[in-house]
C-alpha positions as CSV (number, residue, x, y, z in Angstrom):
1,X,-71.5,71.8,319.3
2,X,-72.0,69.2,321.7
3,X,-70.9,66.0,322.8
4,X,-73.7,64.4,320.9
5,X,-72.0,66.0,317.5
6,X,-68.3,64.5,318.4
7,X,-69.7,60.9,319.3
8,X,-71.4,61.0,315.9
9,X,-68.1,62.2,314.3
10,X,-66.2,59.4,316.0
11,X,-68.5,56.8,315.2
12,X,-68.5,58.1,311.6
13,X,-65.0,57.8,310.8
14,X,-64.4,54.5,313.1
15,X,-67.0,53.3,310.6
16,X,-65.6,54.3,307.4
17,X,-62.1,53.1,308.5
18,X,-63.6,49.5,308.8
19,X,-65.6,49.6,306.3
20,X,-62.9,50.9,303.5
21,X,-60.7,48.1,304.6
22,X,-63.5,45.3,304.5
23,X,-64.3,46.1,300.5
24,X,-60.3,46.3,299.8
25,X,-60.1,42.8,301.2
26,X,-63.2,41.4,299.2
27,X,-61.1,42.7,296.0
28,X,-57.4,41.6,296.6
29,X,-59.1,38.1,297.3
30,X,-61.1,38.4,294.1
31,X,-58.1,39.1,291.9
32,X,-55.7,36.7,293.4
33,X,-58.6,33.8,292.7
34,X,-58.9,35.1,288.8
35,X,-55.8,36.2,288.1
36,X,-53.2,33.9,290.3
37,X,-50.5,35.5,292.8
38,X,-48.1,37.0,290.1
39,X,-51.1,39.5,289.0
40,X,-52.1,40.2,292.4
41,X,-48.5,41.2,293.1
42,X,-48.3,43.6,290.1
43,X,-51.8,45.4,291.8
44,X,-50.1,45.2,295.2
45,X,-47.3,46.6,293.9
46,X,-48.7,49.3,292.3
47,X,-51.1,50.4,295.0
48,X,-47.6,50.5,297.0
49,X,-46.5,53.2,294.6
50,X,-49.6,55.0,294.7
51,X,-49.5,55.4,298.6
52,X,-46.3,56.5,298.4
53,X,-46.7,59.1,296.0
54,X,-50.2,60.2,297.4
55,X,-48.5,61.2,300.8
56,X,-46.2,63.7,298.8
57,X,-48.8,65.1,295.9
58,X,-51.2,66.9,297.9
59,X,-48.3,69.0,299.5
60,X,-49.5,69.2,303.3
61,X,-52.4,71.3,302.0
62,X,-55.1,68.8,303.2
63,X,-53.7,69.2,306.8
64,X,-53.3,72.4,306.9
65,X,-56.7,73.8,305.1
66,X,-58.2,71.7,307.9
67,X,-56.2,73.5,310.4
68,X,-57.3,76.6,309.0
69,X,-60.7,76.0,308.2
70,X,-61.4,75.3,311.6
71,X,-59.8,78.4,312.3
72,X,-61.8,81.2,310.3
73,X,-64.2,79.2,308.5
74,X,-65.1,82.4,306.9
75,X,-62.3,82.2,304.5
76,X,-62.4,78.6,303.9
77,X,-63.7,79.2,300.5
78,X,-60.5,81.0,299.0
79,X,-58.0,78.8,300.6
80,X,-59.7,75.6,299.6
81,X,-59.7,77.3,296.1
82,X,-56.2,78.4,295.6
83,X,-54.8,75.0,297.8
84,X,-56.8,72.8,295.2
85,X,-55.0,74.8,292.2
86,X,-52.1,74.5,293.8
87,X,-52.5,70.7,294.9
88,X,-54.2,69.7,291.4
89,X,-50.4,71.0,289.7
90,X,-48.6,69.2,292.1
91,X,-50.4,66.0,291.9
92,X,-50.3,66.4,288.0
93,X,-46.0,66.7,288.3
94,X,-46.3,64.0,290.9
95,X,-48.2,61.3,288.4
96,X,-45.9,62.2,285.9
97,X,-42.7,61.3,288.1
98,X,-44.2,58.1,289.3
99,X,-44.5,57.3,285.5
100,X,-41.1,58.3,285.0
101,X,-40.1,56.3,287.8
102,X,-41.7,53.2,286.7
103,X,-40.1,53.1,283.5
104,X,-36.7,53.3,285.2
105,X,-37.2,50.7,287.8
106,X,-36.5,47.3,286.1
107,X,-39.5,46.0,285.9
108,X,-41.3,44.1,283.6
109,X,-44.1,45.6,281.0
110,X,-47.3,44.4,282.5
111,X,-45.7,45.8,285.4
112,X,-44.8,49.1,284.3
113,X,-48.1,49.5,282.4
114,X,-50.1,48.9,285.7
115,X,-48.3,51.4,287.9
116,X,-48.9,53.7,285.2
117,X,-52.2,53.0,284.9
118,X,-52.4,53.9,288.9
119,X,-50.9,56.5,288.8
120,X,-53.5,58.1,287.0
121,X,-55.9,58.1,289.9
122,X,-53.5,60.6,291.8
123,X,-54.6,64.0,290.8
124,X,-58.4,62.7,291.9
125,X,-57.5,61.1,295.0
126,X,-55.3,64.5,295.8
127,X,-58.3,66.8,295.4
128,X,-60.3,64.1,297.1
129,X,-58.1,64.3,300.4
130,X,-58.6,68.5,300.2
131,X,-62.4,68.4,300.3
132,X,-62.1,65.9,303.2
133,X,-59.8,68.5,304.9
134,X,-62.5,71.3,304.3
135,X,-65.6,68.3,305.8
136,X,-63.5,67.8,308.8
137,X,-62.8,71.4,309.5
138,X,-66.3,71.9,309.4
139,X,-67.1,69.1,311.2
140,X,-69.3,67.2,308.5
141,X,-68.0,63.7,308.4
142,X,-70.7,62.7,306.5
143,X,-70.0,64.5,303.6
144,X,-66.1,62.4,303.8
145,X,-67.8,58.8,304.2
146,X,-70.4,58.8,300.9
147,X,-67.7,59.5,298.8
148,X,-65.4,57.4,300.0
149,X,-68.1,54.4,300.4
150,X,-69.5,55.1,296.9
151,X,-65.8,54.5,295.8
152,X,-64.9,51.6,297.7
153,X,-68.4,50.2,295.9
154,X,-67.7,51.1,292.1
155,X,-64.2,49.8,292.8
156,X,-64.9,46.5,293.9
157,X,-68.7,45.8,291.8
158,X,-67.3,47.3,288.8
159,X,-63.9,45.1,289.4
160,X,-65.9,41.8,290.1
161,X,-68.1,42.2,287.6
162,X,-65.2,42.9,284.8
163,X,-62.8,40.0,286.6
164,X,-66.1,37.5,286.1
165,X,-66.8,38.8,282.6
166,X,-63.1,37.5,281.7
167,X,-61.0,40.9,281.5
168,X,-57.9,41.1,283.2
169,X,-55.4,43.5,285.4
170,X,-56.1,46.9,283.0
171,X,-59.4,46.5,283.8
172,X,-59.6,46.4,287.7
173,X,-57.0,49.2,287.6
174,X,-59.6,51.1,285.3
175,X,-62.3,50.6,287.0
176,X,-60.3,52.1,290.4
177,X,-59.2,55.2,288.7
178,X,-63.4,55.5,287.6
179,X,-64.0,54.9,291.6
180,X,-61.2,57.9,291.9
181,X,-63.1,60.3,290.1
182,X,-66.4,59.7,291.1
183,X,-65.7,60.2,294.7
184,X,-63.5,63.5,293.8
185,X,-66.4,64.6,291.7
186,X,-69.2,63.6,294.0
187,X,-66.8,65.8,297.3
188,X,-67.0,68.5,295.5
189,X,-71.1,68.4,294.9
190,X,-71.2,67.7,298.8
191,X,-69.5,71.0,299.1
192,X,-72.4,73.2,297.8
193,X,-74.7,71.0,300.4
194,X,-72.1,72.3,303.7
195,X,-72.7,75.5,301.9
196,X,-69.1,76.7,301.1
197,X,-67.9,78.4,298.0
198,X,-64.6,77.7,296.6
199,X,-63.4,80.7,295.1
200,X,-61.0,80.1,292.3
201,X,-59.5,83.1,291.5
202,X,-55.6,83.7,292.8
203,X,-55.1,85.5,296.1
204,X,-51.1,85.4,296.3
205,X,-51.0,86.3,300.0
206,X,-52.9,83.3,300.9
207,X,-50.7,81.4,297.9
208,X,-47.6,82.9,299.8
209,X,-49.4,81.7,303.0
210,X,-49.9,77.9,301.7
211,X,-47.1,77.7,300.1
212,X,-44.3,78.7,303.2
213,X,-46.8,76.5,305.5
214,X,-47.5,73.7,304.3
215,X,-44.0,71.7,303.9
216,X,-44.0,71.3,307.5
217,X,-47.3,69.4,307.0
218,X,-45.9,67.4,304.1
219,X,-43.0,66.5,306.4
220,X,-44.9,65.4,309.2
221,X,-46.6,63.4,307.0
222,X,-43.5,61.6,305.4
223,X,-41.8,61.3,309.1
224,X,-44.9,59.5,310.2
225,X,-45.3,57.1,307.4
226,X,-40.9,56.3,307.7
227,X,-42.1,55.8,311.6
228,X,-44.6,53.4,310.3
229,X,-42.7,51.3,307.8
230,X,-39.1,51.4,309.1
231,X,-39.6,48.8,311.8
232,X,-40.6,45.8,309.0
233,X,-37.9,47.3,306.5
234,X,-35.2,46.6,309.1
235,X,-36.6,43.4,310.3
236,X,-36.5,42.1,307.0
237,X,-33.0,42.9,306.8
238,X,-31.6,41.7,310.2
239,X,-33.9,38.1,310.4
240,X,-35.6,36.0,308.1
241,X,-39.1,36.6,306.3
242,X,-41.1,34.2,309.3
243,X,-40.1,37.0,311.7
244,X,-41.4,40.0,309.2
245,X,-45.2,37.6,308.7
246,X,-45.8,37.3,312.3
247,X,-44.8,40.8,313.4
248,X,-46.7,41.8,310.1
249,X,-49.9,39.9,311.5
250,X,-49.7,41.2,314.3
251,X,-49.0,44.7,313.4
252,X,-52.4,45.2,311.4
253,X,-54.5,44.0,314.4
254,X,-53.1,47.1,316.4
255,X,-53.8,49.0,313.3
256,X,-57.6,47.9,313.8
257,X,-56.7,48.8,317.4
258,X,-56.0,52.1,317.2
259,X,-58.9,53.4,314.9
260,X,-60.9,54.5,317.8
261,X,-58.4,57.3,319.2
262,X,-57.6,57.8,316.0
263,X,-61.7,58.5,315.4
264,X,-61.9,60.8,318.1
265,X,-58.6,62.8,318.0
266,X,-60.1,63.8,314.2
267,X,-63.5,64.6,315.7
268,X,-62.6,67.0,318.8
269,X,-59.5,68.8,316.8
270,X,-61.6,71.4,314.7
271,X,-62.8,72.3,318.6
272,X,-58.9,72.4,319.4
273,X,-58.1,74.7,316.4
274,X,-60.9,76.9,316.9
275,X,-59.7,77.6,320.4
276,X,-56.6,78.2,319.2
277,X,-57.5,81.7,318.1
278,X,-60.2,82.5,320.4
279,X,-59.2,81.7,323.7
280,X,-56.6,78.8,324.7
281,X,-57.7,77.7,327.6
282,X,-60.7,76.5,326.2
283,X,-58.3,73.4,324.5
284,X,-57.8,72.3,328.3
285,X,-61.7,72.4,328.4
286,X,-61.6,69.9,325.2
287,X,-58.9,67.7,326.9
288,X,-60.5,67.2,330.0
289,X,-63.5,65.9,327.8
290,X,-61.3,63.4,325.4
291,X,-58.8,62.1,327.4
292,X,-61.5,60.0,329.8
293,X,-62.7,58.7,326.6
294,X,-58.9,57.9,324.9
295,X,-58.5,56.1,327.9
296,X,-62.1,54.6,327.5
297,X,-61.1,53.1,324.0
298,X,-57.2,52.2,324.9
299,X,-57.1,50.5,328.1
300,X,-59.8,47.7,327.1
301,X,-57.7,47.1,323.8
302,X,-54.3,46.7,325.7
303,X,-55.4,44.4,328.7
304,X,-57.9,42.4,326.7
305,X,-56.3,42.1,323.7
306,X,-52.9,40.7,325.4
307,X,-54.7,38.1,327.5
308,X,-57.1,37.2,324.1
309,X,-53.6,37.6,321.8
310,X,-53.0,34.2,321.3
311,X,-56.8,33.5,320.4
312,X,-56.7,36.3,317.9
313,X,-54.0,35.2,315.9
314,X,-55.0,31.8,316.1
315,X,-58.6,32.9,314.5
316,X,-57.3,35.7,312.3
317,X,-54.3,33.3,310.6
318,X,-54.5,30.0,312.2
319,X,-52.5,28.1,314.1
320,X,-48.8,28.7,312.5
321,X,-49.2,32.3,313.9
322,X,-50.0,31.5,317.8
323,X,-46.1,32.1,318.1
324,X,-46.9,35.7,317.7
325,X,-49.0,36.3,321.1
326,X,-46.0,37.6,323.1
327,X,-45.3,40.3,320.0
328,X,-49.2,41.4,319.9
329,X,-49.3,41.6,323.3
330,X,-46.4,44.8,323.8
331,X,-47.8,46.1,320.3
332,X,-51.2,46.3,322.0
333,X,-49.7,48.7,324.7
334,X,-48.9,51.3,322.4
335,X,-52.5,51.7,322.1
336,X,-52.6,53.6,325.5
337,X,-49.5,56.4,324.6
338,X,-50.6,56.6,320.9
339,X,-53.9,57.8,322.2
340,X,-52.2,60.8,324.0
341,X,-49.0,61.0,321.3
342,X,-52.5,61.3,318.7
343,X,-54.2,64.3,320.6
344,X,-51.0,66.3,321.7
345,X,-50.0,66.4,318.2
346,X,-53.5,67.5,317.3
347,X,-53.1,70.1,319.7
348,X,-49.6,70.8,319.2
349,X,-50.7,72.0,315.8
350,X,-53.6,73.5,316.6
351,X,-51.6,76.4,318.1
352,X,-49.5,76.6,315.5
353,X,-46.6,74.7,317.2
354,X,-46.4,72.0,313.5
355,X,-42.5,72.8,313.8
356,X,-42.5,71.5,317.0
357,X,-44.5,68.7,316.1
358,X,-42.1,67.6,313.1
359,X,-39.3,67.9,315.7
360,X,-40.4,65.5,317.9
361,X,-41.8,63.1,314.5
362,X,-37.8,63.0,313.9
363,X,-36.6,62.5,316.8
364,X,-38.9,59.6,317.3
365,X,-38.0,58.5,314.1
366,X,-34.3,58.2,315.0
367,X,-34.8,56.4,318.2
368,X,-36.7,54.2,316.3
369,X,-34.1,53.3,314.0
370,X,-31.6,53.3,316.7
371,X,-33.4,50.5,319.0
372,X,-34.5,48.7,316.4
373,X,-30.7,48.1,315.4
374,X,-29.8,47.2,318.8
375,X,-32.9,45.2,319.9
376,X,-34.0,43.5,316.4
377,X,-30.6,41.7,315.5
378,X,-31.0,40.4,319.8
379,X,-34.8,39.9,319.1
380,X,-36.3,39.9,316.3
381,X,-39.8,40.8,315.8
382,X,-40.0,40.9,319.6
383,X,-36.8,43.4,319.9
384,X,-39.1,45.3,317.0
385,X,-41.9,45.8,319.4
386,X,-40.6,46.5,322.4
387,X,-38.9,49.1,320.0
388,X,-42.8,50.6,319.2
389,X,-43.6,50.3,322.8
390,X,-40.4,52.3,324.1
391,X,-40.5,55.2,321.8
392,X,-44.3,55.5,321.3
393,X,-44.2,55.8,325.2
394,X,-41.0,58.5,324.9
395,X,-43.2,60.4,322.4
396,X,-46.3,60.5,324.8
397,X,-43.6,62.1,327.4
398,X,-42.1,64.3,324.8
399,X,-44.8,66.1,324.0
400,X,-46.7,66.4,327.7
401,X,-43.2,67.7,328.5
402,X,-43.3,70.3,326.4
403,X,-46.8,71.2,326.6
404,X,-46.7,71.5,329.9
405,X,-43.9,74.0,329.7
406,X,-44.5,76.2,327.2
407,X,-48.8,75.6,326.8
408,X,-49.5,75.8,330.9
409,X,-53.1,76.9,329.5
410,X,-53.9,73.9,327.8
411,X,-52.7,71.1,329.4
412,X,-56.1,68.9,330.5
413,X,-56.1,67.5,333.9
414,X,-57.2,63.5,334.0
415,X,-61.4,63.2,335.4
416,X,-62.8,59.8,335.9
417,X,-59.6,57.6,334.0
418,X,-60.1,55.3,336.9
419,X,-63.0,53.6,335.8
420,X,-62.0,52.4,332.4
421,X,-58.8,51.4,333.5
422,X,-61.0,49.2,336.8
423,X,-63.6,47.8,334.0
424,X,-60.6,46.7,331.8
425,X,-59.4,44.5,334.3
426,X,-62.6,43.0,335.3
427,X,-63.0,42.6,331.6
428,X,-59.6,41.1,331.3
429,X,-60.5,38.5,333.8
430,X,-64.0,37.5,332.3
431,X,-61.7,37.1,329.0
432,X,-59.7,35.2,331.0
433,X,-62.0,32.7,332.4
434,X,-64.0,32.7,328.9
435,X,-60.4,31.4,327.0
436,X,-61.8,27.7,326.1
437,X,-65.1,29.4,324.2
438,X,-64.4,31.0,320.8
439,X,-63.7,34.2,319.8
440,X,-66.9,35.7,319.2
441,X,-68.2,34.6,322.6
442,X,-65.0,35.7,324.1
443,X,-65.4,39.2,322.4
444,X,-69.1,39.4,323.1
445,X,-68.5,38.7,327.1
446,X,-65.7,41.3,327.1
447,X,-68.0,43.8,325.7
448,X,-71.0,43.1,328.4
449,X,-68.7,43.5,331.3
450,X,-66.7,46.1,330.3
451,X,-69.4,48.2,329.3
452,X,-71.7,47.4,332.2
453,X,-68.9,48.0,334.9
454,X,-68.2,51.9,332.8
455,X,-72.3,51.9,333.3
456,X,-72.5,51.0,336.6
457,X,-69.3,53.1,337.9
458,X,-71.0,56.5,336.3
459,X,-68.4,56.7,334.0
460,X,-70.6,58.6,331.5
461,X,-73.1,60.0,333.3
462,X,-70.3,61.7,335.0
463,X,-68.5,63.0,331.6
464,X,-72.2,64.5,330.3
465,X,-72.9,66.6,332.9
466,X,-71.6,69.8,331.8
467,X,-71.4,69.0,328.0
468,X,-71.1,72.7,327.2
469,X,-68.3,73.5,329.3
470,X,-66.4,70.3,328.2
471,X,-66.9,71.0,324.7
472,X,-67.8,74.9,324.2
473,X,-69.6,76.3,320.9
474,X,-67.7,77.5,318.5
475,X,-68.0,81.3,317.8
476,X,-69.1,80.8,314.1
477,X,-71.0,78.3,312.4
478,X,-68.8,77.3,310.0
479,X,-71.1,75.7,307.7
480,X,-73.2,79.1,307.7
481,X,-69.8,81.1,307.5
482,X,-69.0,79.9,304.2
């Protein structure tokens, strides 16, 4: 494993998490211009549903198989059989309580025969998430993104085609629970390719082992989707639905913001899990690695993007939304502790430490709701991101804390986070001086001088030196293992 393998990893996933986006956008745009707004609301709606559900039906076991996987790859192939029997009966129970549900909520019929219809894809898209914990245990991302692409594809082609050809709502919905199973179907060929085995037949110690494990997972899971969601619930509640679009709008460009740490966090954990059981200082080893590049990816989004706020709204929205720069500019900034709050969890769980982990997911989550009930009503969507800004930064704190109490041995000392943070500025000058050119230009130019200052500081000739101490081999080949 080198730092070759991680980069491609990173860029991997990064890629796939634009991409997957991109395609949904080309749809919800097709349907709203065949079918009109009160159609695209019943698919909105119902895809709603479906998110929530699929955070609840695969039972933690897609987090934890890729703990575990990463772990002893060896026995990979009897806990990815026995979690995907026991995720493919929950997911089943869990479609047939969203169908319940939809029938008891007062909605109309086309309304309750679409979330039905949705709900169908769940027991697919549940077994789908598994195999993707298995590909990122054994650090094969490519085996996650030609599924998901090839879905993505048949979802949207299929969906055009039928919208064009005069069918309506059914139709798309049909045509996204086909995408479903293809991508489920085609994981599990990709399987046999990373050469591992599922073994179906019951072990009950590793049931008994899933099974008293794995809520925590699910928890974490819910916590961090209510941390996610609670600030525009409560804004909508306290101010009016002006406030909720422009902290909405500006909300999903630090969603675009964050997919690099997110990238990289995902790429370098198997390494963290893996030293987890063989020899924990090597995790510090990892650290010292990612952090330089977490700060790499962060800093440039914080400073750039809140000088360039203003023109990114304007070119993302228009002009109505320029009244959101102040409130993109303090959500930017949680781009720098979400980097850390994203690996410290990774490694928090990594040792095993997930109950600590859900801990500090609630107690975020109720200093979230607590400052966002002073600070919105004062506010508004401004009070809402200071809010994300405060306790995203209390959460980075939290968790070093702790690790560097009680994990001495992994705690990763800070090489070379000088640079990026030097090259941002510059960068946020040049942005600066470029403001009366568009955004392209302006994005363009930022890109030049903040990589040529990393290039001309050393930056990452200095992080590749020792690329086997940073980022050590893992004793077994998982891939081979299996």
């Amino acid at each position: 494993m080198t730092q070759r393998r991680v980069a491609f990893n990173t860029l991997i996933l990064t890629a796939l998490r634009f991409a997957t986006p991109a395609l949904s956008l080309v749809l919800v745009s097709t349907v709203s211009r065949f079918l009109g707004a009160e159609e695209l609301g019943r698919y909105t709606l119902s895809f709603a549903w479906l998110a929530l559900f699929l955070a609840v039906a695969p039972l933690g076991l897609d987090g934890l198989l890729m703990r575990e996987g990463a772990r002893d790859p060896v026995t990979l192939g009897v806990k990815l059989g026995n979690g995907c029997v026991v995720a493919g009966i929950a997911s089943v129970l869990v479609t047939l309580l969203m169908w319940w549900l939809s029938w008891v909520f007062p909605y109309d019929v086309a309304t309750k025969r679409a979330i039905v219809l949705t709900s169908l894809a769940l027991p697919p898209l549940t077994l789908l998430s598994v195999f993707e914990a298995a590909f990122v245990s054994l650090e094969r991302t490519e085996y996650i993104a030609v599924p998901r692409l090839l879905e993505a594809l048949i979802k949207v082609g299929l969906s055009v085609g039928l919208l064009a050809a005069g069918f309506r709502l059914e139709a798309v919905l049909v045509a996204c629970l086909l995408g479903s199973g293809v991508a489920a179907a085609v994981s599990w060929r990709l399987l046999r390719r990373a050469h591992v085995k599922i073994r179906w037949e019951p072990n009950w110690t590793t049931i008994r082992y899933l099974a008293s494990v794995s809520p925590t997972f699910l928890l974490i899971g819910l916590a961090a989707m209510l941390y996610s969601r609670l600030d525009v619930l409560m804004l909508s509640t306290f101010r009016d639905l002006r406030e909720v679009g422009l902290y909405g709008a500006a909300y999903r460009v630090l969603e675009i913001a964050r997919i690099g740490p997110q990238s990289l966090c995902l790429a370098v954990y198997p390494r963290l899990a893996s030293a987890a059981v063989t020899d924990s200082s090597r995790a510090r080893q990892v650290g010292e690695w990612t952090l330089p590049y977490l700060a790499a990816m962060a800093l440039p989004m914080a400073l750039g993007g809140m000088v360039a706020s203003q023109t990114i709204l304007t070119v993302l929205y228009g002009s109505q939304f320029r009244a959101g720069a102040g409130i993109l500019a303090i959500l930017l900034w949680t781009v720098v502790p979400y980097a850390w709050v994203r690996y410290h969890a990774y490694v928090l769980v990594a040792a095993g430490r997930q109950r600590v982990d859900l801990l500090l997911n609630i107690m975020m989550l109720a200093t979230n709701a607590m400052l966002n009930a002073w600070l919105i009503p004062r506010y508004g969507a401004t009070g809402a991101a200071l809010t994300a800004a405060i306790t995203m930064s209390l959460y980075a704190l939290s968790q070093y804390v702790y690790v560097r109490r009680h994990m001495p041995n992994q705690v990763a000392r800070m090489h070379g986070a000088l640079r990026p943070l030097v090259a941002a500025l510059v960068m946020s000058v040049g942005i600066w001086g470029m403001r009366t050119f568009d955004l392209a230009a302006q994005l363009g130019g930022a890109a030049t001088l903040y990589g040529g200052v990393l290039l001309c500081s050393g930056f990452f000739g200095r992080l590749g030196q020792t690329p086997r101490r940073m980022l050590p081999e893992r004793v077994t080949d998982g891939a081979k293992a299996s």
